[in-house]
Backbone as CSV, one residue per row, in Angstrom:
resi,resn,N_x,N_y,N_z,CA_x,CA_y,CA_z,C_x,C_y,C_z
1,UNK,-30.188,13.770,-41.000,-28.872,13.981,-40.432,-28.940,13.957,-38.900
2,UNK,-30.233,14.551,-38.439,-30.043,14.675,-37.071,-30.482,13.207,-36.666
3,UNK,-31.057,12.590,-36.805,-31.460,10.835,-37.023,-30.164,10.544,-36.558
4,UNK,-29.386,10.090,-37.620,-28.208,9.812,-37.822,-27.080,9.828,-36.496
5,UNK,-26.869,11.018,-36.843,-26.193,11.775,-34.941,-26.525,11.437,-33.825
6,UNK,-28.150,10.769,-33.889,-28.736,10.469,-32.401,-28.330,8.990,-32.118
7,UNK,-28.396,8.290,-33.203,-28.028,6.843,-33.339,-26.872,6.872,-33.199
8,UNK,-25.638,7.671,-33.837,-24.536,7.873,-33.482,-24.220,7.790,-31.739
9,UNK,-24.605,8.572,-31.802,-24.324,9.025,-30.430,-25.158,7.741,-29.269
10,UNK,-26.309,7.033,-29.606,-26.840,5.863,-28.581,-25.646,5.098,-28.513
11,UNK,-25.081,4.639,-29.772,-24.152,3.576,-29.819,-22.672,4.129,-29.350
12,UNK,-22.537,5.178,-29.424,-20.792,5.900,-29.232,-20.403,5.222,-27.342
13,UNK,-21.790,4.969,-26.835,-21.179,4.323,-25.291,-22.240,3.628,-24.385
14,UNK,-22.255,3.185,-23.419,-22.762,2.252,-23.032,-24.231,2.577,-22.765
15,UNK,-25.418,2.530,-23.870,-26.327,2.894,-23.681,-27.406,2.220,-22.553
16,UNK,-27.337,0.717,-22.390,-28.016,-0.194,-22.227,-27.321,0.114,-20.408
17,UNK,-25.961,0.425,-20.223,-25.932,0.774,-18.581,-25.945,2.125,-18.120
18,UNK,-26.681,3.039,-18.565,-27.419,4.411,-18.739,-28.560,3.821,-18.391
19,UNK,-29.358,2.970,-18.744,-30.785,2.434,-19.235,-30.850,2.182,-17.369
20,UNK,-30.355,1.239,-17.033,-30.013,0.384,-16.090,-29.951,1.851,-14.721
21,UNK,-28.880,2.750,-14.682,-28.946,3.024,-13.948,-30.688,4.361,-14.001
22,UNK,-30.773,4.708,-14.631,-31.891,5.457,-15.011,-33.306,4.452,-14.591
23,UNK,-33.199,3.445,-14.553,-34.148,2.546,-14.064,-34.061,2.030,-12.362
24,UNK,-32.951,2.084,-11.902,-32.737,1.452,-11.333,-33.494,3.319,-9.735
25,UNK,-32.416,4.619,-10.053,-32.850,5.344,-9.501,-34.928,5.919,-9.817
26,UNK,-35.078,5.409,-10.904,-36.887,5.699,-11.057,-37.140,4.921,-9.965
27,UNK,-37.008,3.461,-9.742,-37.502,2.499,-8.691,-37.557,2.754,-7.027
28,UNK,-36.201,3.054,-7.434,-35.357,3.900,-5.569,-36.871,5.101,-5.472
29,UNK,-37.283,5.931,-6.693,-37.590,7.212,-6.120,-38.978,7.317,-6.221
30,UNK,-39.820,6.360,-7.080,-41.132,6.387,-7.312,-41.990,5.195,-6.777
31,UNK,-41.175,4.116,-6.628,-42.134,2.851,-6.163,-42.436,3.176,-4.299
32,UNK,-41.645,3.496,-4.077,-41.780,3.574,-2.430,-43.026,4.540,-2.201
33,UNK,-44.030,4.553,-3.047,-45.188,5.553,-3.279,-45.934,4.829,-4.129
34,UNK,-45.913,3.460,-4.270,-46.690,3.111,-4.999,-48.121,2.276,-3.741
35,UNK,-47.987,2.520,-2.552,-49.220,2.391,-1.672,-49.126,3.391,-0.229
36,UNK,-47.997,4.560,-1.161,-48.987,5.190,0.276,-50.311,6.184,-0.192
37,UNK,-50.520,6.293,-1.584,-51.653,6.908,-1.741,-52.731,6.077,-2.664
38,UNK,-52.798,4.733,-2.132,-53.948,4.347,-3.017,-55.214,4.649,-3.403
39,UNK,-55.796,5.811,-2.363,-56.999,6.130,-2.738,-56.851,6.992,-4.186
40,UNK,-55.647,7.182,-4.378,-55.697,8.377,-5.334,-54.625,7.712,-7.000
41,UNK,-53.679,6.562,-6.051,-52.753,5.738,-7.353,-53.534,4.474,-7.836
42,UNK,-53.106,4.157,-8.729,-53.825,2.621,-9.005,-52.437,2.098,-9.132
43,UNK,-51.554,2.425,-9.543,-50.242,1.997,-9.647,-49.056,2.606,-10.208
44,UNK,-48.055,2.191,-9.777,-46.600,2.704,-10.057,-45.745,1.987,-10.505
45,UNK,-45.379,2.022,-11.986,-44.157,1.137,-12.462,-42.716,2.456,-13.086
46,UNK,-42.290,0.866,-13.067,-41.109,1.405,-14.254,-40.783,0.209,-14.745
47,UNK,-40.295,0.317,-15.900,-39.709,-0.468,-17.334,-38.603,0.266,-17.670
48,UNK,-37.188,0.019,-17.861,-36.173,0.166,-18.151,-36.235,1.828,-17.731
49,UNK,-36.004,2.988,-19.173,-36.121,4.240,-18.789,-37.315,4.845,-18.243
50,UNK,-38.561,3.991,-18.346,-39.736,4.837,-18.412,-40.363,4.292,-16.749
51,UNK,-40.674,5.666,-16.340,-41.686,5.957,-14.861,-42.661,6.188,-15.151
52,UNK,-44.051,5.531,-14.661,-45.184,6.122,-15.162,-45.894,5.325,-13.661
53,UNK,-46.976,6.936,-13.197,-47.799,6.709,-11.837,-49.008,6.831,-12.993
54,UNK,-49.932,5.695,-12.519,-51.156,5.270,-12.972,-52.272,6.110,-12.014
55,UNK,-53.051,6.914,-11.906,-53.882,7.580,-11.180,-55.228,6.547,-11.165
56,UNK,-56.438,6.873,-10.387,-57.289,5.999,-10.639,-58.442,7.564,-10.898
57,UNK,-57.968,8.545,-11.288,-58.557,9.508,-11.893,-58.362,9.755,-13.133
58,UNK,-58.425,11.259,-13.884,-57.647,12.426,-14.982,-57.159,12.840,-13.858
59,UNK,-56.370,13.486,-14.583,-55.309,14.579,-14.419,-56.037,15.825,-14.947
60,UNK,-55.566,16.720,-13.910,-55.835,18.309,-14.270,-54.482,18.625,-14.896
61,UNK,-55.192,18.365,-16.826,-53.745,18.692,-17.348,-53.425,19.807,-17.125
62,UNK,-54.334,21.128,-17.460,-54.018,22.503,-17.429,-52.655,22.802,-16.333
63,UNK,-53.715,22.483,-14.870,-52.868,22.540,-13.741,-51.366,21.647,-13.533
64,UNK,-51.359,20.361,-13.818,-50.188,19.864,-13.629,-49.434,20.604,-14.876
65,UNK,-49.392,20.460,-16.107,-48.459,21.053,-16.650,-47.906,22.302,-15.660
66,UNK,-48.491,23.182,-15.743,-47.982,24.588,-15.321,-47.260,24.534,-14.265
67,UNK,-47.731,23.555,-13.113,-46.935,22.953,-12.024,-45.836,22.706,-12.066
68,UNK,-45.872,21.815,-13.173,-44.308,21.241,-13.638,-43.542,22.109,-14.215
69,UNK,-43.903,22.496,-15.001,-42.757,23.764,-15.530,-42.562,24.898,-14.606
70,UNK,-43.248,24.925,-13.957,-42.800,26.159,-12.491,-41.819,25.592,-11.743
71,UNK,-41.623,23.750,-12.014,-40.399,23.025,-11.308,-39.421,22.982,-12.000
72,UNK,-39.556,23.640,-13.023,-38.366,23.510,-14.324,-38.365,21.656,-14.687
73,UNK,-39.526,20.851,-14.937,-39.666,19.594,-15.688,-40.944,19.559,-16.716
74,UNK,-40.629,19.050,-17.496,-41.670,18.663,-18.624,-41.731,17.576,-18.411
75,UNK,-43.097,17.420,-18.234,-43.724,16.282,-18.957,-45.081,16.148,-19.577
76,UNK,-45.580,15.976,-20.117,-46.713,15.569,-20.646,-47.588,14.554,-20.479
77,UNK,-48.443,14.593,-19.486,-49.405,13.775,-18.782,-50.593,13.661,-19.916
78,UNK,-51.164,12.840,-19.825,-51.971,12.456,-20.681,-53.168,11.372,-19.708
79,UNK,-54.660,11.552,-20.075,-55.377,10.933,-19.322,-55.410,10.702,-17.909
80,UNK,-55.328,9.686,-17.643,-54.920,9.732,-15.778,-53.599,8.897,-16.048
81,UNK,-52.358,9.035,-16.517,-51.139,8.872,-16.668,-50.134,10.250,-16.748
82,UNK,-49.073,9.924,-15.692,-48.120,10.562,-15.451,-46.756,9.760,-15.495
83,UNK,-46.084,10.457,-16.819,-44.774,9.471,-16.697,-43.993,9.933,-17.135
84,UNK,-42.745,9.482,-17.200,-41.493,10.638,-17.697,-40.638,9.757,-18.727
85,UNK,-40.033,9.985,-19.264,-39.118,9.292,-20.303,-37.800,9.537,-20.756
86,UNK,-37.325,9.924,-19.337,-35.866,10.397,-19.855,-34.702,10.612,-21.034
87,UNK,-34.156,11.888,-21.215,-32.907,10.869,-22.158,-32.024,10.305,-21.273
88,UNK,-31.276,9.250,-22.491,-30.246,8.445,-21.780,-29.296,8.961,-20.945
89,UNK,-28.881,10.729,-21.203,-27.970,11.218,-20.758,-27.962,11.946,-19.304
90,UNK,-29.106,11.875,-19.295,-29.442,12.672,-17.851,-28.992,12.314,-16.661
91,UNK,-28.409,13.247,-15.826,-27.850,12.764,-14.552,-29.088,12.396,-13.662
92,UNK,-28.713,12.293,-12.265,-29.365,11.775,-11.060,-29.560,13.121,-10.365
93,UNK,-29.221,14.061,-10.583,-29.801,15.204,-9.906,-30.803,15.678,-10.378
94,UNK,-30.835,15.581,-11.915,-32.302,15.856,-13.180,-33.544,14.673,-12.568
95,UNK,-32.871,13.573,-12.509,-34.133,12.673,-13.025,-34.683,12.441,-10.951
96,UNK,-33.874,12.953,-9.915,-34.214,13.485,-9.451,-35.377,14.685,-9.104
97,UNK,-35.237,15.627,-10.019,-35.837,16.665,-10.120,-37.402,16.341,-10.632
98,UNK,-37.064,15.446,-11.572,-38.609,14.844,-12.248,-39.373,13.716,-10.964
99,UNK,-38.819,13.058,-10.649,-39.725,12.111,-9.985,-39.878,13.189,-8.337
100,UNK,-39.201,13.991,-8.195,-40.002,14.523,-6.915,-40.805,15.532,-7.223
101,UNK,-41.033,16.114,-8.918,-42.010,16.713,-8.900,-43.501,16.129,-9.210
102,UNK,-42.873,14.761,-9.976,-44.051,13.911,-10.129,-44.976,13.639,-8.443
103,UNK,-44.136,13.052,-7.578,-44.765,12.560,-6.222,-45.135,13.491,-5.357
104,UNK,-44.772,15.022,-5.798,-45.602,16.579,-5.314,-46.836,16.647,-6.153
105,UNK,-46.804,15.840,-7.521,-48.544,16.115,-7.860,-49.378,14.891,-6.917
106,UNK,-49.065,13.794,-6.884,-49.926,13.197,-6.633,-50.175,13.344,-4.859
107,UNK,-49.413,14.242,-4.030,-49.432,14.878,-2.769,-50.691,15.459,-3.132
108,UNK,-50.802,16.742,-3.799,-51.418,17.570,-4.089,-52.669,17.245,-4.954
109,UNK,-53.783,17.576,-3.640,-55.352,16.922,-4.120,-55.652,17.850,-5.356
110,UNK,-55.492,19.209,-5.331,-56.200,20.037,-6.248,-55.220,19.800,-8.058
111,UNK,-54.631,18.305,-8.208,-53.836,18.526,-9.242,-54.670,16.955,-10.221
112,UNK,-55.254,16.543,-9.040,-56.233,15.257,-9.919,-57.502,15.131,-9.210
């Protein structure tokens, strides 16, 4: 049922220009950082909803999690990948909130 409702609800409005603008502010807020820390990025994309900074380390999961949720964002880093995956619905002040806490870890030496 809850399936159902979610699909409901992708299709009830313009999902694909949600997608668009959610892609469009990841680019504005994460690429402009994709060489000022190369000793520490290997790279920075985005694909439609998804942001993901490529480290050329790990990640101190322990530490970044806790980081992040002290910023009020989740995410779940995994290996030396950091990326976020919005829902469709999220404003620009949220997805805001995620990509400047993302580009405060990779500031921060003691977090990789």
């Amino acid at each position: 049922a809850v399936a159902i409702k979610n699909i409901d609800l992708l299709f009830s409005g313009d999902w694909r220009k949600r997608v668009k603008r959610i892609e469009e502010q990841l680019k504005n807020e994460l690429l402009p950082y994709k060489n000022k820390f190369s000793d520490k990025v290997k790279d920075i994309r985005v694909l439609g909803a998804i942001g993901v900074i490529e480290l050329r380390n790990k990640i101190n999961l322990a530490k970044v999690q806790r980081s992040l949720v002290d910023k009020g964002v989740w995410l779940r880093p995994f290996g030396n990948l950091l990326y976020t995956m919005p829902p469709y619905i999220i404003d620009s002040k949220d997805i805001s909130q995620i990509t400047s806490s993302m580009i405060e870890i990779i500031k921060n030496d003691d977090m990789i």
